[in-house]
FIROBA-531241 format. One line per 8 residues: number of its first residue (from 1); their letters; for each residue x, y, z of C-alpha. Coordinates in pm, 1 decimal. Each point is the difference from the previous one (the first is absolute). Last residue first. Layout:
BEGIN
NUM) a) X Y Z | ... .
***
This chain:
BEGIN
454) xxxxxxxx) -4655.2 1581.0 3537.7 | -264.6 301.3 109.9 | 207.9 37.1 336.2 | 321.0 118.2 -217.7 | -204.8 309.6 -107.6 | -41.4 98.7 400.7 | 301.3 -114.4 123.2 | 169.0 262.1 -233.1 .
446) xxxxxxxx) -205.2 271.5 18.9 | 1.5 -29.5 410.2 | 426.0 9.7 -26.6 | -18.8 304.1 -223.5 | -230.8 172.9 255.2 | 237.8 -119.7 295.8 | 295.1 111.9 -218.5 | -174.7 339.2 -40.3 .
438) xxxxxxxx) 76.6 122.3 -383.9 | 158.4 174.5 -200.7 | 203.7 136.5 322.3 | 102.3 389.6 -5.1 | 256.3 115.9 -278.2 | 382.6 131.3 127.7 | 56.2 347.8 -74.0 | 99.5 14.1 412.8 .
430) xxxxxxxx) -78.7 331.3 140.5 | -319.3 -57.9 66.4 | 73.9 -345.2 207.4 | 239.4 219.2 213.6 | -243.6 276.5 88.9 | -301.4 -287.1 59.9 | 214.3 -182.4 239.8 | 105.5 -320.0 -192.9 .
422) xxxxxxxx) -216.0 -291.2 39.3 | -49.7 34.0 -407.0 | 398.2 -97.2 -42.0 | -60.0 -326.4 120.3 | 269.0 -241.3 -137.0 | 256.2 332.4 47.8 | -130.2 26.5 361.0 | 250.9 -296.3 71.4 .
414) xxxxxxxx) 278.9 232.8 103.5 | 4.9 333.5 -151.3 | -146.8 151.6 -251.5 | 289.5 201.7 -225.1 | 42.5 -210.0 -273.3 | -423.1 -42.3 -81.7 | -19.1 207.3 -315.4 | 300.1 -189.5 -104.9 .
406) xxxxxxxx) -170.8 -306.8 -17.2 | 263.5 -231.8 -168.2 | 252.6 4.2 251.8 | -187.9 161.9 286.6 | -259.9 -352.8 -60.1 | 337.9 -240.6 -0.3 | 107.7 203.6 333.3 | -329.6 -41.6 215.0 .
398) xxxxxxxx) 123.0 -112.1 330.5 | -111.0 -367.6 -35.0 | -43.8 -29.8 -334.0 | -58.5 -420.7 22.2 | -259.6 32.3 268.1 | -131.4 327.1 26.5 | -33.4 -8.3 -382.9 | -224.3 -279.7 17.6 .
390) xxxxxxxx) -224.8 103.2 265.4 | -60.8 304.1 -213.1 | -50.2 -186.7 -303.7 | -221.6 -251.8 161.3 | 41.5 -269.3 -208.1 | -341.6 -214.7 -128.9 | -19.1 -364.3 48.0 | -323.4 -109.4 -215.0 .
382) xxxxxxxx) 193.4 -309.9 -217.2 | 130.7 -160.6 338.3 | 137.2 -271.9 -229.9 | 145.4 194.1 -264.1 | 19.8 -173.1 -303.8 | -185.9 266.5 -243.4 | -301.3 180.4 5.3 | 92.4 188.0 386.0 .
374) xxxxxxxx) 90.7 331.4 -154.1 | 371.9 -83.1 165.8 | 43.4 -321.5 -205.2 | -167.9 107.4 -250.6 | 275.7 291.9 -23.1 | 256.7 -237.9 52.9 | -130.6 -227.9 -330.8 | -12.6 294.8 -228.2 .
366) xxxxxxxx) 366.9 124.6 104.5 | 178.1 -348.5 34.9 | -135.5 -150.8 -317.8 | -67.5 235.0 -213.0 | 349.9 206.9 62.7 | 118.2 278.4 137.5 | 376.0 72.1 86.4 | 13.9 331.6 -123.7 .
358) xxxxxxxx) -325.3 108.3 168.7 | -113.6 340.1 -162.1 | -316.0 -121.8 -242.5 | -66.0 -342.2 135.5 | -35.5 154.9 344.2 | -274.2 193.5 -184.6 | -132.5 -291.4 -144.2 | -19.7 -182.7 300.7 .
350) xxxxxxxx) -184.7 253.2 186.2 | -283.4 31.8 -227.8 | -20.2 -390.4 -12.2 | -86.8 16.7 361.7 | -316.6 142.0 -35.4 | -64.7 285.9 262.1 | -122.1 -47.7 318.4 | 188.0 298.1 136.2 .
342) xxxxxxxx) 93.2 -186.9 362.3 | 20.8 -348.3 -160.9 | 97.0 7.3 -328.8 | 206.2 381.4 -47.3 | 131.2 -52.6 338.5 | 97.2 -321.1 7.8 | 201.5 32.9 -298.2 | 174.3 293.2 200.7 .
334) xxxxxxxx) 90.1 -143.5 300.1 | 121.5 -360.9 -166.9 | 183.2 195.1 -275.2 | 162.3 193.0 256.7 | 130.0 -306.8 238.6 | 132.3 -149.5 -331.9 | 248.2 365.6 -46.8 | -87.6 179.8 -333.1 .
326) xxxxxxxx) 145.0 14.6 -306.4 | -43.0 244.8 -330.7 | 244.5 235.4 179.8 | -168.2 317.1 42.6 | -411.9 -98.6 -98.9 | 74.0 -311.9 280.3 | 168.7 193.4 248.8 | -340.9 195.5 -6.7 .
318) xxxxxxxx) -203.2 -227.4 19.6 | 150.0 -150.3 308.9 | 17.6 315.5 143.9 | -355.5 94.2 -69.7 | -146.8 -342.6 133.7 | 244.8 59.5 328.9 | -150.0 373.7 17.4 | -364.1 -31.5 29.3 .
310) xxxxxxxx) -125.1 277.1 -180.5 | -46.7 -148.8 -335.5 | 218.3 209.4 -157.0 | 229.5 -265.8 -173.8 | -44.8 67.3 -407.1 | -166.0 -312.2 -32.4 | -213.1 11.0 325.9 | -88.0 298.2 -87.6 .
302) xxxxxxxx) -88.2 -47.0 -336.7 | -234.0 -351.9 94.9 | -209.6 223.4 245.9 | -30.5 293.6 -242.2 | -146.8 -321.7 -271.8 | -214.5 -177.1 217.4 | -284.4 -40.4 -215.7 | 112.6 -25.3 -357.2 .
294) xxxxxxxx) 353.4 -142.8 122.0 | -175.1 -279.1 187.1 | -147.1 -132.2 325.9 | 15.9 -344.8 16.3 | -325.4 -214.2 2.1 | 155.0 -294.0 185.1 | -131.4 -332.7 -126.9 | 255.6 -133.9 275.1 .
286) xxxxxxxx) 156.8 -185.1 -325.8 | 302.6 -240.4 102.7 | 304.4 33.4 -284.3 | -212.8 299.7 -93.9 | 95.1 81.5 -366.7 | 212.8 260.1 -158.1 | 340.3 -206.0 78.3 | -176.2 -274.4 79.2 .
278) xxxxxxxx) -106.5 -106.5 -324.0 | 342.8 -203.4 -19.9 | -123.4 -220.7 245.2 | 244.8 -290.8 32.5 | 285.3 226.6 -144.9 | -81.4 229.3 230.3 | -24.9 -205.0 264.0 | 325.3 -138.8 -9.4 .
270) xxxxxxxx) 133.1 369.8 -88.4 | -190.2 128.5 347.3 | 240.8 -302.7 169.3 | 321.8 91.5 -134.6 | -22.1 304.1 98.5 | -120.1 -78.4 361.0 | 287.5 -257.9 -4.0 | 299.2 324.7 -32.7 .
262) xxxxxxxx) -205.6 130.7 271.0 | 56.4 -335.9 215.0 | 406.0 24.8 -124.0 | -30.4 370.5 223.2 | -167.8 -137.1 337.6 | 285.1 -303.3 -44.8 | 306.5 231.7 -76.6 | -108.1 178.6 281.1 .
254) xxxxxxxx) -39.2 -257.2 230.3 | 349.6 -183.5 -53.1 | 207.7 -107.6 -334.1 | 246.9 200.0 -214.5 | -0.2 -303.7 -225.6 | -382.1 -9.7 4.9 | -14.5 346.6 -164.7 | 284.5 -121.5 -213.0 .
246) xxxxxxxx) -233.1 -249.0 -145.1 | -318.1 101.1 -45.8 | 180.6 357.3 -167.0 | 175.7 -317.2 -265.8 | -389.9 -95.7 -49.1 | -142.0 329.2 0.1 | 258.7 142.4 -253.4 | 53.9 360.6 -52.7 .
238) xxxxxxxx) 10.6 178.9 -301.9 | -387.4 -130.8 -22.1 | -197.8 290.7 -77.2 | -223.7 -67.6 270.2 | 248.1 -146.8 196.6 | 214.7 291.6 -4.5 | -255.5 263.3 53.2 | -107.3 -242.7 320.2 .
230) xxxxxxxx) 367.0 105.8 160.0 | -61.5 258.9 218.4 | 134.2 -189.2 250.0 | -197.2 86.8 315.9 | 99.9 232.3 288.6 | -115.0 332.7 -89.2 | 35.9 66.5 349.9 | -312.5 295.8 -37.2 .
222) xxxxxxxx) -210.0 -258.8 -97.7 | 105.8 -299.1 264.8 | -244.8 -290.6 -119.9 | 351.0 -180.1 -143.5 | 180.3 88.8 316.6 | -34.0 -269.8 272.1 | 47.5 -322.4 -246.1 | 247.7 168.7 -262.5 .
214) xxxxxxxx) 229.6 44.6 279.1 | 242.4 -225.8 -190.3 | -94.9 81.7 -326.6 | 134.5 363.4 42.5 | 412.5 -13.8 9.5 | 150.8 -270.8 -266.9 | -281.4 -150.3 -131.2 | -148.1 344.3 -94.1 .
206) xxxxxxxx) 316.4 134.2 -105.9 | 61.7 -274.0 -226.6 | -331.9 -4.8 -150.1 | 14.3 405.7 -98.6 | 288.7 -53.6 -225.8 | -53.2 -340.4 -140.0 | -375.2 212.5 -79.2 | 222.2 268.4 -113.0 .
198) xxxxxxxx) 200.5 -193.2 -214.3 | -289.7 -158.7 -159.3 | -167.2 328.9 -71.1 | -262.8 256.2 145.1 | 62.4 345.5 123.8 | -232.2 99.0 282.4 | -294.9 243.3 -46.2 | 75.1 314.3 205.3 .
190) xxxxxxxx) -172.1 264.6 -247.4 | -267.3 -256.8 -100.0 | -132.8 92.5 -389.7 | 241.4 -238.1 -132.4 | 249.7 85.2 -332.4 | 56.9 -264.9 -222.5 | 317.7 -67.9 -181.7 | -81.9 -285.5 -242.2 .
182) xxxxxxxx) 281.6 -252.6 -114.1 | 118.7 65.5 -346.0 | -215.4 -188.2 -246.9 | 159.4 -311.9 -145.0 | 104.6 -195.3 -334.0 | 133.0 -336.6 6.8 | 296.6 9.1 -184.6 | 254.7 -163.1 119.6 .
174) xxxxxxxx) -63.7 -277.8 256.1 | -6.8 0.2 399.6 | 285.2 -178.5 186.6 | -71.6 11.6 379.4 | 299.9 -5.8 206.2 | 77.0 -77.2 406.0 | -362.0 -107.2 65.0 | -138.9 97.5 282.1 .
166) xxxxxxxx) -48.1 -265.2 296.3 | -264.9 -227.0 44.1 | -224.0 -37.2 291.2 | -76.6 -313.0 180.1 | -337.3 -124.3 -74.9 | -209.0 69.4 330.9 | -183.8 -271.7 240.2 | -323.1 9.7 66.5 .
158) xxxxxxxx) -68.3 -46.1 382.9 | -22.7 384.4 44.8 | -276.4 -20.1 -283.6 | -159.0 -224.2 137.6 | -49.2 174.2 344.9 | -58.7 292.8 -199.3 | -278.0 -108.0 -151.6 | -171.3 -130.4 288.5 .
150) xxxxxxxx) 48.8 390.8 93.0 | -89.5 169.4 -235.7 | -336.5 -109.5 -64.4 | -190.1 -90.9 -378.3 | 299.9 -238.5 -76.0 | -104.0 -133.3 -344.4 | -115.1 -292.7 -231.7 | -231.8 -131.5 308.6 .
142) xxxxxxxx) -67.4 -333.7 130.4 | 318.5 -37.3 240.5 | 212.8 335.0 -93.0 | 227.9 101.1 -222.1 | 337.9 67.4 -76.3 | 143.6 -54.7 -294.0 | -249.6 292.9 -172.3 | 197.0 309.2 31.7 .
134) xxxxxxxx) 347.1 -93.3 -25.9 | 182.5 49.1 299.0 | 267.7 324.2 36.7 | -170.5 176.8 -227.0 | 105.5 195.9 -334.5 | 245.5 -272.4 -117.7 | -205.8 -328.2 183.2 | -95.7 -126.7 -360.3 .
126) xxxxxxxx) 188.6 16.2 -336.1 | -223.9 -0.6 -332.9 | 188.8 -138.3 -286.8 | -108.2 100.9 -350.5 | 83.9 -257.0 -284.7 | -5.8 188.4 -385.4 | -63.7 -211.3 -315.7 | -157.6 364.5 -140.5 .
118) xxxxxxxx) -375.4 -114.4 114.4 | 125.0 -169.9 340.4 | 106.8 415.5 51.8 | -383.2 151.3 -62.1 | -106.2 -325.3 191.8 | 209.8 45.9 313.3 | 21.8 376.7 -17.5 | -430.2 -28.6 -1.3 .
110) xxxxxxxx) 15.3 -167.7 315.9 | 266.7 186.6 166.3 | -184.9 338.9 -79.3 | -353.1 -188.2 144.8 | 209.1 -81.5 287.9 | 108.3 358.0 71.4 | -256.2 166.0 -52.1 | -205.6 -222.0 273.9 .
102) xxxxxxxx) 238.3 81.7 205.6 | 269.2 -287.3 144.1 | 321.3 22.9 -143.9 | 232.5 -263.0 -148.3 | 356.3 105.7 -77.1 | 88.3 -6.9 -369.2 | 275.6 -207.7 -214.8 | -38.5 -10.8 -338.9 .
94) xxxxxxxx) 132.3 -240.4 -244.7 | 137.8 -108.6 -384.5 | 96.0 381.5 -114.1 | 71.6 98.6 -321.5 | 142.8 340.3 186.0 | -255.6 199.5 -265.7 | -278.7 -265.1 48.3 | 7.9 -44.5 391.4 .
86) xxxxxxxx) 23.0 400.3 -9.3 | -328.2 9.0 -212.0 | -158.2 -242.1 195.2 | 53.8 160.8 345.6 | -126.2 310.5 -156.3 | -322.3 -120.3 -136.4 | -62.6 -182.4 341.1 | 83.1 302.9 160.5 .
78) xxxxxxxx) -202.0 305.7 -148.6 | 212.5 271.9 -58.5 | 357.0 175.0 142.6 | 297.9 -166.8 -28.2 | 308.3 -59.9 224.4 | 334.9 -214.7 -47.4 | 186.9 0.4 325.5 | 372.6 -45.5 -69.6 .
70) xxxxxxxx) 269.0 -264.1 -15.2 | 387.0 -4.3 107.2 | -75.7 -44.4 343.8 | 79.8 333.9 84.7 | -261.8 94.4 -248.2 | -242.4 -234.2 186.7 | 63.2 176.0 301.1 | -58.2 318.6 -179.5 .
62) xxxxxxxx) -325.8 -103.0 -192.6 | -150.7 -133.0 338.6 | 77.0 368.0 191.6 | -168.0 197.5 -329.5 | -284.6 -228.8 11.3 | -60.1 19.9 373.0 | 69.5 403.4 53.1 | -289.6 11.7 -309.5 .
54) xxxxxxxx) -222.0 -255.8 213.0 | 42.6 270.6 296.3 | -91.1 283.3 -273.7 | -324.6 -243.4 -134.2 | -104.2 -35.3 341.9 | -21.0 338.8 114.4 | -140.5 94.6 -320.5 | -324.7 -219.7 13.2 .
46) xxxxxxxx) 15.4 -347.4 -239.8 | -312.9 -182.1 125.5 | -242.0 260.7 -174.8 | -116.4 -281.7 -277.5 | 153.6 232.8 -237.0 | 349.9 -73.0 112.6 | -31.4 -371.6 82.5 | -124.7 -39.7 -397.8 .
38) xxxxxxxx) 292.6 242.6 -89.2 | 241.2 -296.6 115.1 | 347.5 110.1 3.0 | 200.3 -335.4 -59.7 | 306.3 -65.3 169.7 | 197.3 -306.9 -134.2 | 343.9 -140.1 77.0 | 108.7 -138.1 -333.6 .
30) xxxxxxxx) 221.2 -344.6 49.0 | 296.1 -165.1 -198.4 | 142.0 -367.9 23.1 | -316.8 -109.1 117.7 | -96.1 -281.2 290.6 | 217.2 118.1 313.2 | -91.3 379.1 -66.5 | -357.8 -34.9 -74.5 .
22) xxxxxxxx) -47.8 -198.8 313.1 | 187.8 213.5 223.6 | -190.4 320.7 -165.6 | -337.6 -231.9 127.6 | 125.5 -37.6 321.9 | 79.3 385.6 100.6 | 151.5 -29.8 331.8 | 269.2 263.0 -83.0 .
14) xxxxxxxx) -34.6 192.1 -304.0 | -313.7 204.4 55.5 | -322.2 167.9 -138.6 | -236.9 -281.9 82.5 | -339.2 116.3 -22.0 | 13.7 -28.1 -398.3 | 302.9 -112.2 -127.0 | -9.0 -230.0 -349.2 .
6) xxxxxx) 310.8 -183.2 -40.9 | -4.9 -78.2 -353.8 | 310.7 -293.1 -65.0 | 205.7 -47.9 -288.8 | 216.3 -279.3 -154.8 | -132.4 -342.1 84.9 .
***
């Protein structure tokens, strides 16, 4: 065999990359391929702060494979027509893909396969590259899918990992094949993070190396900032979750445990996703809510968008999200509960917008956490509702993430910043900081009230 497609999708790296591996060992040359899908682009999925990290990602991947004496080949079109045309230019025998789990994505693989079978062409589909297990080897007694976390996880923990492969030292690519330049995207996040294999290898080693071992009594911390920050890098996949498995565990003790469990909680919402793929605009678990909307709650829905809701941990967190296109877990928690539960308003509003600045959002994790919180998804307590007040006492203890982002509210004091409307009258007019939406024992009654009619 003399050359190879490699096909990158959600996998924009050279180390731990299976089907490059593959490629490499059984073709004498190889074309790393990128293709710019305009389908993704007018279906509202490709948002500027993730096209500009993707552009860090394509620009990182063509260097390292420059140093290894190849280079990322990119195009721009629909994929299965562009997969076939650089299969025919390279005279190509193979292509090499990582399996995904949308619905778009397995109808694209499906109509590769026969569009490539047609021109005498094999396509390979490599599991466990974007997760760490592949959705669908685990399942349950009875059932084609894990509907609760934590059986799952107990699986999942007993599962054991591939062992992850190293990059390869060269990768010939052949003469020839013509290429776009890779894109240079601007975001609309003023802090979003830079994107990039090296800067995941980057980011990885200074999380194992000082913050995964408190990871257990700090990841709820907001103003600690205590997390990884290293979901962008899944979701575009210059990072590994089988070799980040791995060297998590290496490091060992509770943190390393609390943190491999989130790595599962991925893993888990793509199981299900690929089980249900209608669950990403679906209920998972219908609670025949009747959602208040854009047409009729639409001041409600700006304000809690543009973070002026009046209670100042929701603001915050919506606020770091509109400034770096990332927020902290605790944050999405506060605020999707918010919007659901406390608003009443449809969940699918909120998931969209998220969709919109989130650099690491995805189908699976972002539509599936936000039914988790709205209470149509796995959640077993499915009508919890978080206090955000109670909430911010707890893991913003003296009020320094809200002064960060709030600065109407940097020069309260103490823990009046989570109630700025128990201010003395003088110092509550002086603030240009909006009153409450809402009454959270008002919101509260709404809620129990529609959620009695299920």
């Amino acid at each position: 065999m003399n050359v190879s497609v490699v096909l990158f999708t959600s996998d924009l790296r050279l180390h731990d990359h299976p089907p490059l591996r593959a490629a490499l060992d059984g073709a004498r040359e190889v074309v790393p391929l990128f293709v710019r899908d305009r389908a993704v682009d007018a279906a509202g999925f490709a948002v500027p702060n993730r096209l500009a990290f993707l552009s860090d990602c394509l620009r990182d991947l063509d260097a390292g494979l420059r140093e290894r004496g190849g280079r990322l080949v990119v195009r721009s079109g629909e994929p299965v027509e562009q997969v076939c045309r650089v299969a025919a230019e390279a005279g190509a025998d193979e292509v090499h893909m990582s399996a995904d789990v949308s619905a778009y994505a397995k109808h694209r693989e499906e109509r590769l396969r026969r569009a490539l079978e047609a021109e005498g062409v094999r396509l390979h589909v490599h599991d466990a590259v974007t997760t760490a297990v592949t959705p669908g080897v685990l399942t349950p007694s009875g059932a084609d899918h894990f509907a609760v976390f934590t059986p799952f996880y107990r699986h999942w923990s007993q599962k054991r990992l591939r062992e992850p492969l190293g990059a390869p030292r060269r990768v010939p690519v052949p003469e020839g094949i013509g290429s776009l330049e890779p894109p240079s995207d601007k975001g609309t996040s003023p802090g979003l993070a830079p994107g990039g294999e090296s800067e995941a290898r980057r980011r990885l080693t200074a999380w194992l190396r000082s913050g995964i071992a408190g990871y257990e009594d700090r990841h709820d911390d907001l103003a600690g900032d205590a997390t990884s920050r290293l979901s962008p890098h899944l979701h575009f996949g210059t990072l590994s979750a089988v070799e980040l498995v791995h060297r998590a565990r290496a490091v060992g003790g509770p943190g390393a445990g609390a943190f491999v469990r989130q790595v599962a909680w991925r893993d888990f919402h793509r199981q299900l996703l690929a089980a249900r793929p209608d669950a990403s605009t679906v209920d998972y678990r219908t609670k025949h809510d009747r959602w208040r909307t854009e047409r009729t709650a639409r001041e409600d829905i700006e304000a809690w968008r543009e973070g002026r809701t009046g209670y100042p941990v929701v603001d915050a967190a919506m606020r770091q999200l509109r400034h770096e296109g990332w927020m902290h877990n605790r944050g999405r928690l506060l605020t999707a509960s918010f919007l659901t539960k406390t608003l009443y308003v449809d969940w699918r509003v909120g998931a969209r917008h998220f969709l919109d600045l989130l650099v690491d959002g995805d189908v699976a994790n972002n539509q599936l956490n936000w039914q988790w919180v709205a209470g149509t998804g796995t959640d077993t307590r499915p009508n919890r509702v978080l206090n955000p007040v109670l909430q911010a006492r707890r893991y913003d203890p003296d009020g320094a993430y809200v002064r960060r982002w709030v600065p109407e509210l940097a020069a309260v004091d103490g823990a009046s910043v989570h109630e700025p409307w128990k201010l003395p009258a003088r110092e509550r007019a002086a603030l240009e900081y909006p009153d409450p939406l809402v009454e959270l024992s008002e919101g509260l009654a709404r809620f129990r009230k529609a959620r009695e009619r299920d």
